[in-house]
C-alpha positions as MATLAB code, in Angstrom:
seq = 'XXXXXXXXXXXXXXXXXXXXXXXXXXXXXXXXXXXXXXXXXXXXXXXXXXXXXXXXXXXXXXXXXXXXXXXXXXXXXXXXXXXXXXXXXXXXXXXXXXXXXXXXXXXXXXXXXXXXXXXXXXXXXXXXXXXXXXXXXXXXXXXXXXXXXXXXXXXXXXXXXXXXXXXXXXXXXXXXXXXXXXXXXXXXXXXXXXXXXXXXXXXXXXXXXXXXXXXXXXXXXXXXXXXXXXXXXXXXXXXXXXXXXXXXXXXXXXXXXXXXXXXXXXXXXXXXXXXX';
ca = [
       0.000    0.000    0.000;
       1.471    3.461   -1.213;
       1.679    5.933    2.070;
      -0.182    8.750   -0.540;
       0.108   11.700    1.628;
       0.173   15.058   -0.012;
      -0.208   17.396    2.805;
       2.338   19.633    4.296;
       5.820   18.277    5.041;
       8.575   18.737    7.683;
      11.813   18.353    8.414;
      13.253   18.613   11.886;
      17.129   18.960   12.947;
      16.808   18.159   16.463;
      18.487   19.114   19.707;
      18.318   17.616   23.280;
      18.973   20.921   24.720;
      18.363   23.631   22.112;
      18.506   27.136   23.177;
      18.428   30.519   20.890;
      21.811   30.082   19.464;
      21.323   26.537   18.594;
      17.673   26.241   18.332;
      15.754   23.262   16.710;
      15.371   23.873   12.976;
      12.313   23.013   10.956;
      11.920   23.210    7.380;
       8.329   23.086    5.580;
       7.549   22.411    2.301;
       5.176   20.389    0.026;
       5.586   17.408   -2.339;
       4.267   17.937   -6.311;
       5.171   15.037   -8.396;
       9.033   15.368   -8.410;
       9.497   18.518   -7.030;
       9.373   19.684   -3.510;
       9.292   23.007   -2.321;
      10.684   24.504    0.121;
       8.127   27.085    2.088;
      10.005   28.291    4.973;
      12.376   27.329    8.027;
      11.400   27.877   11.638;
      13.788   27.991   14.759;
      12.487   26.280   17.997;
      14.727   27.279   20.575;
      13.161   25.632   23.558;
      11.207   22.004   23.740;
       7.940   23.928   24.929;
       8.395   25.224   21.468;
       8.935   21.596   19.922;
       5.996   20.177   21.802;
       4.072   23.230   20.607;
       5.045   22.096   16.944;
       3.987   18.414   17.482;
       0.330   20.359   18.491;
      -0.461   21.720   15.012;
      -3.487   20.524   13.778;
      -2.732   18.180   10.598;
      -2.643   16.722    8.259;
       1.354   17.110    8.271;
       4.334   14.092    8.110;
       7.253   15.081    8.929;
      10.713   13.691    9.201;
      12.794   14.051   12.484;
      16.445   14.205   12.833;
      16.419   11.274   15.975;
      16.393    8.250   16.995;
      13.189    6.826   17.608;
      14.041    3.023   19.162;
      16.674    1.320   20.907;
      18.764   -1.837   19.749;
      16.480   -5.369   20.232;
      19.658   -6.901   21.226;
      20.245   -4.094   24.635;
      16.446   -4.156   25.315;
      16.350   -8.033   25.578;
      19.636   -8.431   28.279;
      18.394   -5.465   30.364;
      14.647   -7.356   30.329;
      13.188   -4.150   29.949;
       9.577   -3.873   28.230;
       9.165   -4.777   24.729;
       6.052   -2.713   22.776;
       7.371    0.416   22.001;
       4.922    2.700   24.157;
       5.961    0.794   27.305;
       9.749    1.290   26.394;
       9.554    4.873   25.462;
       8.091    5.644   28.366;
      10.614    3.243   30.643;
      13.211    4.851   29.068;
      11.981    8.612   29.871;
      11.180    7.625   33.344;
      15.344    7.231   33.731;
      17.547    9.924   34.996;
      20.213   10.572   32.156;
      22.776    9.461   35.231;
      21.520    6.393   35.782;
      21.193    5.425   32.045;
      24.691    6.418   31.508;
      25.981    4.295   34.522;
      23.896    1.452   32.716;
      24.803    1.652   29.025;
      28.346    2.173   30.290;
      28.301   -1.280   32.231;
      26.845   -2.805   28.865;
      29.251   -1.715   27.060;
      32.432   -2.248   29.774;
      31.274   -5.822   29.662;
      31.789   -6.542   25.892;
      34.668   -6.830   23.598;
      37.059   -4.160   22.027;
      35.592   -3.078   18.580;
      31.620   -4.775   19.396;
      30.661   -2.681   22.895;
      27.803   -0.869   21.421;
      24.275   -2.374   20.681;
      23.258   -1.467   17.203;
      19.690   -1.378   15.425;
      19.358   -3.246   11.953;
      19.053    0.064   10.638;
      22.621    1.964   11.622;
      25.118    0.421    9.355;
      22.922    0.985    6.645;
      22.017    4.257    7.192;
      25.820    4.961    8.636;
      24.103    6.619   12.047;
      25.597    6.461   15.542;
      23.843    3.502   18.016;
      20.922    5.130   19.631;
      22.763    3.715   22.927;
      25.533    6.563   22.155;
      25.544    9.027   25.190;
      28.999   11.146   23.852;
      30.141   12.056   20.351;
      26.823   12.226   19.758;
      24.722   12.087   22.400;
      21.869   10.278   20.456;
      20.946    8.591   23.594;
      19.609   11.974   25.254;
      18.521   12.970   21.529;
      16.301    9.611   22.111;
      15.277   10.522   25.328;
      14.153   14.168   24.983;
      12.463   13.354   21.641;
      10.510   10.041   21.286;
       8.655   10.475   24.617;
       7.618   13.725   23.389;
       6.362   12.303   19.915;
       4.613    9.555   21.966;
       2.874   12.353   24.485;
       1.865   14.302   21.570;
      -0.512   11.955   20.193;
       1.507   11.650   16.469;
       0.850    8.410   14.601;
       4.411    6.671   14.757;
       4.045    4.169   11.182;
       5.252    0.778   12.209;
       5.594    1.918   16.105;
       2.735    3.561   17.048;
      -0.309    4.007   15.523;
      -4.229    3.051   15.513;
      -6.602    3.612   18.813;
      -5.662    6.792   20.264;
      -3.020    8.209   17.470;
      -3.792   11.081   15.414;
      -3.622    9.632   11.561;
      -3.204   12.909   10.310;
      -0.043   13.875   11.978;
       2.893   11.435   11.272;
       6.128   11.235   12.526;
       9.080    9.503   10.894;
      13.147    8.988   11.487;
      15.119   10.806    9.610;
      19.014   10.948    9.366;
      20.522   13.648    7.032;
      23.737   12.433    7.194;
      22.587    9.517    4.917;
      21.599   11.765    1.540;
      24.641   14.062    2.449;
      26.923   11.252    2.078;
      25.365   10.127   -1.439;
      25.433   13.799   -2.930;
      28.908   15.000   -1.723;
      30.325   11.852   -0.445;
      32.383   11.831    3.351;
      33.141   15.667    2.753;
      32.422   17.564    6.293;
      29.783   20.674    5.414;
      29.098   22.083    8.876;
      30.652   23.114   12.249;
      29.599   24.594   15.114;
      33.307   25.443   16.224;
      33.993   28.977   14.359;
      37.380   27.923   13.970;
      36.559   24.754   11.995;
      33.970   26.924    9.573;
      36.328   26.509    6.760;
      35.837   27.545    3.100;
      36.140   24.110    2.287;
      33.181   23.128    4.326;
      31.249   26.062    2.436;
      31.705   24.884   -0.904;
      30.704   21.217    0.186;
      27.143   23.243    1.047;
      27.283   24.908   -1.941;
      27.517   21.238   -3.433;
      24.779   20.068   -1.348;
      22.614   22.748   -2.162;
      22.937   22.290   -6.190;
      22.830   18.618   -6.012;
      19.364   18.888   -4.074;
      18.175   21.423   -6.882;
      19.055   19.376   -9.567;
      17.784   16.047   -7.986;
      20.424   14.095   -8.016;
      19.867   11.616   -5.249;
      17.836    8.071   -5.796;
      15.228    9.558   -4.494;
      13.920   11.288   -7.659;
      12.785   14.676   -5.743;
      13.965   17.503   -7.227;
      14.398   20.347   -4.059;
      12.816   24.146   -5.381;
      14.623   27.002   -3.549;
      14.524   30.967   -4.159;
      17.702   32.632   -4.322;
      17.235   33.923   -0.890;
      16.530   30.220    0.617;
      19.746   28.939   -1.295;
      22.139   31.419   -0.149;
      20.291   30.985    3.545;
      21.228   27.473    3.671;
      24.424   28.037    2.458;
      24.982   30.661    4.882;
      24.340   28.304    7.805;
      28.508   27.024    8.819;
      26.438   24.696   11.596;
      24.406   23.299    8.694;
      21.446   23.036   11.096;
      19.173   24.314    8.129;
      20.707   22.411    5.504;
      20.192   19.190    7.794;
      16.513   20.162    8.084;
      15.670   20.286    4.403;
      17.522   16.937    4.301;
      15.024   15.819    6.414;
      12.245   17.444    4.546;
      13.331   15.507    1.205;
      13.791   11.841    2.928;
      10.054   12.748    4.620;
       8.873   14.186    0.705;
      10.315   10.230   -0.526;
       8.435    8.775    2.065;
       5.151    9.731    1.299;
       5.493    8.056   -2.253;
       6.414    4.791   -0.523;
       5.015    1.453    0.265;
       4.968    1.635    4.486;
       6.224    5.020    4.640;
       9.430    3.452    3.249;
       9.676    0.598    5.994;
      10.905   -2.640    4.510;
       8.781   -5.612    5.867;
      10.994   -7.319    8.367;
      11.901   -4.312   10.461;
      11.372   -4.674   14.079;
       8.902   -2.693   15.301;
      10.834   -2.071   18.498;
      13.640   -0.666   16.839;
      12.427    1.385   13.780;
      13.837    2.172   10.641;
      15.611    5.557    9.157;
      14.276    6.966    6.115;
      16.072    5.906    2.739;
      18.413    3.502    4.620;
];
């Protein structure tokens, strides 16, 4: 069954702490055949403002820059629940503390080069374990965002949905890093150090930016941007924008897609990343 949604699309760069310098960024746009626009971008700098986002009245999908499950494999040897509504809200019921003192005594207890727990979905998609409390800290990413998409209602596909969840607002995990990587390859396109805001790392934008105009990608979407919306994402040296509209496209692919893009076997305690 095709997912057929035509409705308003976003694309969320998420942070576990954001604040007015390094606010959550949102882009919004809408799918037409093989071109998707881009509308606007939106800064969230607090999670009262992210919860207020998950509100809106749909119909709206949108794509979010987090991880939305935890490995099978870590979620089976700690016995802890296994439906996703009961683990979300397990895991939100933890002090960060405490979950680091745990994932850190997983990992302490397993062999050099295998200590983290991975989903089927990572290596595919190339994304950090959602176990990962430093260099990123998906883990608190995980934990400040999926029990907030659970609270709010949102129809998860293939975690969450039916009696009690909104159809007309859907949430789905994104990762931008994964179309980055197939348009410019491993080349680095955004810092937040100043000192690391290189003209190299500009031109890779600059890249990104024209590959996503002139649909490039296997995804087929061609991305529409003014002048002014290209030279603002360009602009960006954190790439927080840039990793938004990434977002945006992977949620634009979904809504052509069989299961919102979910292969059949994926474990629906673990999810799946968009376009992995």
């Amino acid at each position: 069954m095709s997912a057929g949604f035509d409705g308003p699309l976003l694309g969320v760069d998420f942070s576990s702490a954001p604040s007015r310098r390094k606010p959550i960024t949102v882009a919004h746009g809408r799918r037409a055949g093989a071109v998707l626009r881009l509308d606007r971008l939106e800064a969230l700098p607090t999670l009262d403002d992210f919860e207020a986002l998950l509100a809106r009245p749909g119909p709206w999908l949108g794509g979010f820059d987090l991880p939305f499950g935890l490995p099978r494999e870590l979620v089976d040897s700690l016995g802890w629940p296994q439906d996703w509504p009961a683990l979300i809200t397990h895991y939100a019921g933890m002090e960060r503390a405490a979950l680091r003192e745990v994932f850190k005594a997983w990992c302490d207890a397993r062999p050099a080069g295998g200590k983290f727990a991975h989903r089927a979905c990572d290596r595919p998609a190339g994304s950090s374990p959602s176990m990962k409390w430093v260099n990123p800290p998906v883990a608190w990413m995980l934990h400040a965002g999926a029990p907030r998409l659970l609270a709010a209602g949102l129809s998860l596909p293939g975690l969450c949905e039916g009696p009690g969840r909104d159809p007309q607002r859907l949430a789905l995990e994104a990762y931008p890093g994964l179309l980055a990587r197939e348009l410019i390859g491993t080349r680095s396109y955004k810092s937040d150090d100043a000192a690391r805001q290189t003209p190299e790392r500009l031109i890779a934008r600059k890249d990104l930016v024209d590959a996503l105009e002139q649909g490039r990608s296997r995804l087929g979407l061609r991305l529409k941007l003014s002048p002014a919306q290209a030279e603002a994402l360009v602009a960006d040296a954190s790439g927080d924008r840039l990793d938004a509209v990434l977002c945006l496209v992977q949620a634009a692919w979904a809504t052509g897609q069989p299961r919102h893009g979910w292969p059949e076997a994926v474990d629906p305690l673990e999810g799946w990343i968009l376009t992995a």
